[in-house]
N, C-alpha and C positions, 0 to 999 in steps of 0.2 A: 504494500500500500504506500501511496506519496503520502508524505506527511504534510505536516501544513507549511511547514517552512518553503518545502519544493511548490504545493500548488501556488503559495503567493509570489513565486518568482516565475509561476507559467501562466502566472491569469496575467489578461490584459492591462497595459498603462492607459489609465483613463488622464487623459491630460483635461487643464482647463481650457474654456471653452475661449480661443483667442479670438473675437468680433470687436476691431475697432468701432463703439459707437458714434462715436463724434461726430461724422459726414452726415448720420444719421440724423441725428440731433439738430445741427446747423442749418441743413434743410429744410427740416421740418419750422425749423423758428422763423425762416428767411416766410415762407409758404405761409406762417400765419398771421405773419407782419402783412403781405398783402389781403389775404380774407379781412386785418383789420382794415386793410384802407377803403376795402369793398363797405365794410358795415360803416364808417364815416360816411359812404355815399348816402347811403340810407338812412343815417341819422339826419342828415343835412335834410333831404327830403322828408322827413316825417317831421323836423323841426318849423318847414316851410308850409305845410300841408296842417299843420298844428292838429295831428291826430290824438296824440293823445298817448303817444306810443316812442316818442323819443328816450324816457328815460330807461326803457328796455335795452335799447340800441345801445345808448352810453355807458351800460352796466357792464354790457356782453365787448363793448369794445376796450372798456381799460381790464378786463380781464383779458381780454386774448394778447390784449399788447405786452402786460406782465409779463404773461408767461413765456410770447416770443422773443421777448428779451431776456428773459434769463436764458432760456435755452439757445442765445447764440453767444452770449455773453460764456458760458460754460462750455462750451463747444467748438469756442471757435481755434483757442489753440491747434495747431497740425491739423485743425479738417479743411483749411482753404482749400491749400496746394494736394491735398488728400485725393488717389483716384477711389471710384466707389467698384470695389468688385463685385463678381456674382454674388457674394450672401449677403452683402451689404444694399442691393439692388433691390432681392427680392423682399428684406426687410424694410425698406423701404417706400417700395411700391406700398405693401400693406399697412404697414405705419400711416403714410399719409393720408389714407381716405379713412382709416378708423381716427384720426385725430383730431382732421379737420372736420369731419361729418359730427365729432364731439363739440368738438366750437362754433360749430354753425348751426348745431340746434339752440346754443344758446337765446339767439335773441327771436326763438320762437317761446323758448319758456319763459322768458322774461319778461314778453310783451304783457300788452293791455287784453290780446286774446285769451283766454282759458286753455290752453294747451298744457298737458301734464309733459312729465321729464320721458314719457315712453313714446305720446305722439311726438313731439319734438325731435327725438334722433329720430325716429320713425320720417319724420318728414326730411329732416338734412340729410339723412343717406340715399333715402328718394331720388330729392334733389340732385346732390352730387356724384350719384348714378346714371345721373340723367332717367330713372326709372318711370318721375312723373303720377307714381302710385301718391295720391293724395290723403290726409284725413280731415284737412282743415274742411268747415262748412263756414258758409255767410262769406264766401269771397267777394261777392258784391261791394260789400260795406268793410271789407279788412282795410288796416292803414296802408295809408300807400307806400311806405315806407317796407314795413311786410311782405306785399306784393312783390316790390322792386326785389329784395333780399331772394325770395326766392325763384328769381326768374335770373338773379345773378348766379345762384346756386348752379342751376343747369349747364348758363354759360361758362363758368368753371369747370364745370364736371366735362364740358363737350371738351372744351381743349387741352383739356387733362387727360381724359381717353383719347385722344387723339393721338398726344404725342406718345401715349403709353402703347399704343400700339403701333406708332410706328419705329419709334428708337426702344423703347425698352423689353416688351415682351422676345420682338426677334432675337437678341440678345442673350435673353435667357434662356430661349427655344422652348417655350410657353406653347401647348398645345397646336403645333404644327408652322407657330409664326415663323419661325429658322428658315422658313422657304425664303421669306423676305429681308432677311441680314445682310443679302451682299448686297441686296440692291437700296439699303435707305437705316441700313444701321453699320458704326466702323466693327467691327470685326474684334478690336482689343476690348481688353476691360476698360478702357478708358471713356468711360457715360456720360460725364456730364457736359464735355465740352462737345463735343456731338448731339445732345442733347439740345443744347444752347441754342446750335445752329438750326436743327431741325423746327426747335419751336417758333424761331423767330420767323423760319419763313410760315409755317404754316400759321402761327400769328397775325402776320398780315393779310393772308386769305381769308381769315376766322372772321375778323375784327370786319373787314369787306364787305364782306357776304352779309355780315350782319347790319350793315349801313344798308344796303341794297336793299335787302329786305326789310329793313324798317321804312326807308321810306317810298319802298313798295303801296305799305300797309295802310301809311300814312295818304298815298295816293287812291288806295282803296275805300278809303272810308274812314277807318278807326282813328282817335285821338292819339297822341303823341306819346302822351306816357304809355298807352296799350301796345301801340309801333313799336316803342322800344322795348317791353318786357316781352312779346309775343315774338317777335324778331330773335330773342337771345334764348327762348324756348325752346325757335324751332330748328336756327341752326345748329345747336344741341343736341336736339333730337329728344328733347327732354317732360315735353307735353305739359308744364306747369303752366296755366290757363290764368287771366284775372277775373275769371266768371265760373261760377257754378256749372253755367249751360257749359263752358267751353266755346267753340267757335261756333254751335251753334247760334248761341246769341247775337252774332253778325245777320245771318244772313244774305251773303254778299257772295255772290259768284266770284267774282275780282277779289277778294279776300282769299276764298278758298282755293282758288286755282295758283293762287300766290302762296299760299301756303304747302299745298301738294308740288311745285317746283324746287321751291326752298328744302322741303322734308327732302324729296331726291338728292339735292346737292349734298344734304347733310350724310347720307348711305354712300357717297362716294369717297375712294381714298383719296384724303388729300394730299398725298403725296403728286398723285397725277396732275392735278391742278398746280401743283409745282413745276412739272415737267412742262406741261403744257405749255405755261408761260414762258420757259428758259426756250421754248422752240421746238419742244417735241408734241408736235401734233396732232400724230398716231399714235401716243399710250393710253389714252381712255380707249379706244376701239380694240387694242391687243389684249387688253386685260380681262381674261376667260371668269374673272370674280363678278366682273361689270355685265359681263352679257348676260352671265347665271342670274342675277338681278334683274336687270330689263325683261329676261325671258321671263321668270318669274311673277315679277309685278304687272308685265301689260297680264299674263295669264291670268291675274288676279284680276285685273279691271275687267278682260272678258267676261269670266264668270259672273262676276256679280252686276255687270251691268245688263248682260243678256238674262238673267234671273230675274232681277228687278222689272225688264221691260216684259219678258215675256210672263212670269208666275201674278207680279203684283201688279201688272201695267201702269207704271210707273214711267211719262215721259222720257222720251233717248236723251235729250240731254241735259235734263234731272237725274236720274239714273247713273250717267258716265259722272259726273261732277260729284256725285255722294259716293259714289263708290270710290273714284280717282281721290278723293280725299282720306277718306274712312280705312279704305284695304293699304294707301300707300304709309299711314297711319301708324295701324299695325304692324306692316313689316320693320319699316325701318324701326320699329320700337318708340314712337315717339309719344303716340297717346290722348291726342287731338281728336275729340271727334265733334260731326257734326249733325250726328243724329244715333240713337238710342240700335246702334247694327246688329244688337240682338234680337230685336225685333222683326228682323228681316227672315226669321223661319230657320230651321231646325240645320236645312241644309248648309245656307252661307254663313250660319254661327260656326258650323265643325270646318267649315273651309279657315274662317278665320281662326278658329281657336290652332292649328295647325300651322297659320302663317305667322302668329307669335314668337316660334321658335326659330325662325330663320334667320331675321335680322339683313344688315347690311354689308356693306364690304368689310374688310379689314383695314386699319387705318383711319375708318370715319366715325362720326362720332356717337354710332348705334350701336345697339346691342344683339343679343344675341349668337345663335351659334357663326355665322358670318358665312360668306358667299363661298369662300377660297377655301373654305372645309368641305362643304358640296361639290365644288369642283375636283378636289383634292379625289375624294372617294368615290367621284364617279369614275372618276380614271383607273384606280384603282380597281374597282367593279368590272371595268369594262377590260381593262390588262389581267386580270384571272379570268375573265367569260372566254377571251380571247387562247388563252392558256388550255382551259379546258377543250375547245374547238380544238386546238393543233398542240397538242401536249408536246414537240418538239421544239416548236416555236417560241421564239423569243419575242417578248411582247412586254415594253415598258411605258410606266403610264408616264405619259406629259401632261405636262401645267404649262400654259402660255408657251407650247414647242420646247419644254428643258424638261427633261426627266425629273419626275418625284423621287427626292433620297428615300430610303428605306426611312430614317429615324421620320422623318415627314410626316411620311404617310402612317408610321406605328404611332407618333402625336395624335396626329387626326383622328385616328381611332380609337384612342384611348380618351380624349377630350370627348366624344362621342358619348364613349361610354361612363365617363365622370358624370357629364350633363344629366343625360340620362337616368342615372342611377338616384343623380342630387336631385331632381326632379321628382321622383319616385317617393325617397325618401319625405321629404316635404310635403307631400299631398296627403301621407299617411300622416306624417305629425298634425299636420293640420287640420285632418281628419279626426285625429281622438279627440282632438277641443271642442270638438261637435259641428264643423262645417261640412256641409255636404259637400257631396262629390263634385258638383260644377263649379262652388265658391272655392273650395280646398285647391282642386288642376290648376282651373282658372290664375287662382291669386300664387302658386309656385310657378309656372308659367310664366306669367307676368311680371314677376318680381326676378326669376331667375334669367330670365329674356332681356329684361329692364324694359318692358313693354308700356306700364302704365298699370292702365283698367283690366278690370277681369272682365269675366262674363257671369250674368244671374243677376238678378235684382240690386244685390246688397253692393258689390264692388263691379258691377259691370258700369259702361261708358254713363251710364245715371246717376251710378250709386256711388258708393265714398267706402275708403277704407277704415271709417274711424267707428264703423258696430263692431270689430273686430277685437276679440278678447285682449289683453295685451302680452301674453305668451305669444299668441299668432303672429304680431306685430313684430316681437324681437326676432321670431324665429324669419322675418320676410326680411328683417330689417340684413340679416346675415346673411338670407340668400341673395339680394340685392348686392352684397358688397361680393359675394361670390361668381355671380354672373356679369359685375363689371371688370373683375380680373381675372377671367377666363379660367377660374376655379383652381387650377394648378398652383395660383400664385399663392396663393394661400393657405392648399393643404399641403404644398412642401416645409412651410413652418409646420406645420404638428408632426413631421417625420424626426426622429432623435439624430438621423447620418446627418441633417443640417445643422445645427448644433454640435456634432464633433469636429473636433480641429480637425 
């Protein structure tokens, strides 16, 4: 037998855990020095508008400034010049939307509304999910200061997914993104100076697009401060509304058809809007994510608008305008709607409940599973159908004419099978708290998509998610942050090998 003295010189050196925090930290503090300067917007407006509601804002903002100052104050020794590696990356990523989704519910609790501390994160991780799942009631009448706050939320959250998925995920080869490393992320550990540049250009696309479309809105019809909170909504993709009805409440063809343009812009990569401008004219049309999209979405506008004319006889082009709104809505995850689409019958509910899960490209500022996953595995599908036909044959799938790596395509399918399973899970938990089966799908769905509304009475495009127990609510608030980082990003923190030296 070993005695004890030999097993303790054969059992493993557990060393400690060496993660320089500090890059980590510095960050994070830099990051919530601006959300304050976002909540100054807001105070300034709620001070002008004399809602009633400023001293929420000033509470919530010498709190977040405190603390972003100590944590760069304490942080900043060695993290300037500091590169951030993989585990510093992926703790990162997560850190930042759990911290700041902490600080930006603040000046929901704080306000003059009655919101508790569960709808509150409830609502900022929404927000900066761009998820758009609501609890607030009486938007009508909320301070406009409120309003703005959470329509800034989204537009944070859109270019904050943006960039995350275009320099960082590939990076860390997050569920199949490594296809796109060579062509929009450097290759080294080196993140944030790549980062920098990424964001700035796609910053002034962001910032653009959002001018455009506000004073689109502005030429549509709507007041100024609606142009601007609805504008930063929808390039988003984020579906936070300053009305109960939603875009309902317009009424306006010109509204809606400006809104279903802008939602599409928002499902494309912005990377390509990059390219396009430096002179490359032909990458929106090469990009096999974009067409799976187009094909997709006109499919969708088919169906429902030949349902609509021909089941409800419902005008052609009433019809194409409610659905072109409603279906492109849904996919890109945005949450906008303009009319109650579960009332359109049993059929075009399950079509929609279905296009929840798809989402938009990769790189934009939607959620969901993403185009370039579909694409990915139909290639896939079709190089084994292919295999099985001529068992000698070599047969490799292509993405945009370049072979899929192996790891790629085992991403893809493993992302696949995460979603899926996290899906699964959630509907059952959801389920014991006693939500029926259409609220229960419906609301993991939705929240794991970052879709918005559910479907059914209570949380569908009518209903509000604040009947919902508040175990339901943390438990969406989790899978929300989980389907805005592509779920890997997050459950590689709870593995123990990330945590060893």
């Amino acid at each position: 037998m070993i005695g004890a003295e030999k097993r303790r010189q054969l059992a493993p050196v557990r060393r400690p855990i060496d993660l320089d925090l500090r890059p980590v930290g510095f960050v994070l503090g830099l990051l919530l020095l601006i959300v304050a300067g976002f909540m100054l917007v807001c105070l300034v407006v709620d001070l002008i508008a004399q809602d009633g509601n400023a001293r929420g804002f000033a509470a919530a903002l010498l709190v977040t400034v405190f603390v972003a100052v100590n944590l760069i104050l304490m942080t900043r020794f060695g993290s300037v010049q500091a590169d951030i590696d993989r585990r510093q990356a992926f703790l990162l990523t997560a850190s930042v939307w759990v911290t700041l989704c902490l600080f930006a519910a603040l000046p929901f609790w704080l306000s003059s509304v009655d919101v508790s501390f569960t709808d509150s994160v409830f609502e900022s991780m929404s927000g900066l999910t761009t998820t758009g799942a609501t609890i607030m009631v009486g938007l009508d009448t909320a301070p406009s200061g409120l309003l703005l706050w959470r329509a800034m939320l989204n537009w944070l959250g859109g270019i904050g997914i943006v960039v995350l998925g275009i320099a960082i995920l590939p990076m860390l080869s997050v569920g199949g993104m490594q296809i796109f490393r060579t062509e929009s992320s450097d290759q080294s550990e080196k993140v944030l100076p790549r980062v920098a540049q990424i964001a700035s250009a796609t910053g002034v696309v962001y910032v653009s697009f959002t001018a455009v479309c506000a004073m689109l809105y502005i030429a549509g019809g709507m007041s100024t401060f609606d142009a601007i909170c609805h504008a930063m909504t929808t390039l988003s993709a984020g579906g936070f509304a300053n009305y109960d009805a939603s875009f309902a409440l317009f009424q306006n063809p010109t509204i809606e058809w400006t809104g279903t343009v802008f939602m599409i812009a928002a499902a494309m990569p912005f990377v390509l809007y990059i390219r396009f401008l430096r002179g490359d004219r032909q990458s929106v049309l090469r990009d096999s994510q974009v067409r799976w999209f187009f094909g997709i979405l006109l499919t969708l506008w088919t169906i429902g608008a030949t349902w609509l004319i021909l089941h409800d006889g419902i005008p052609a082009s009433v019809a194409l305008r409610q659905t072109a709104f409603n279906m492109t809505s849904v996919l890109t995850g945005t949450g906008f709607a303009t009319y109650d689409y579960t009332l359109w019958g049993p059929f075009l509910t399950t079509v929609i409940f279905f296009a929840m899960f798809c989402g938009g490209c990769s790189g934009s500022a939607t959620g969901g599973i993403k185009m370039f996953r579909f694409a990915v595995l139909a290639a896939v599908v079709r190089s084994q159908a292919q295999r099985l036909i001529h068992p000698h044959g070599v047969f490799v799938p292509l993405i945009n004419r370049r072979p899929v790596p192996d790891n790629v395509a085992l991403s893809v399918m493993g992302f696949f099978f995460l979603f899926l399973l996290t899906f699964a899970i959630a509907t059952v938990a959801l389920s014991f708290m006693g939500l029926g089966f259409v609220t229960a799908a419906s609301a993991a769905a939705a929240a794991l998509a970052n879709v918005g509304p559910g479907l059914g009475e209570m949380i569908g495009p009518a209903g509000n998610f604040k009947p919902l127990p508040d175990p339901a609510k943390w438990i969406l608030t989790f899978v929300m942050l989980l389907g805005r980082l592509e779920i890997f990003t997050i459950v590689v923190l709870f593995t123990p090998r990330f945590w060893r030296n």
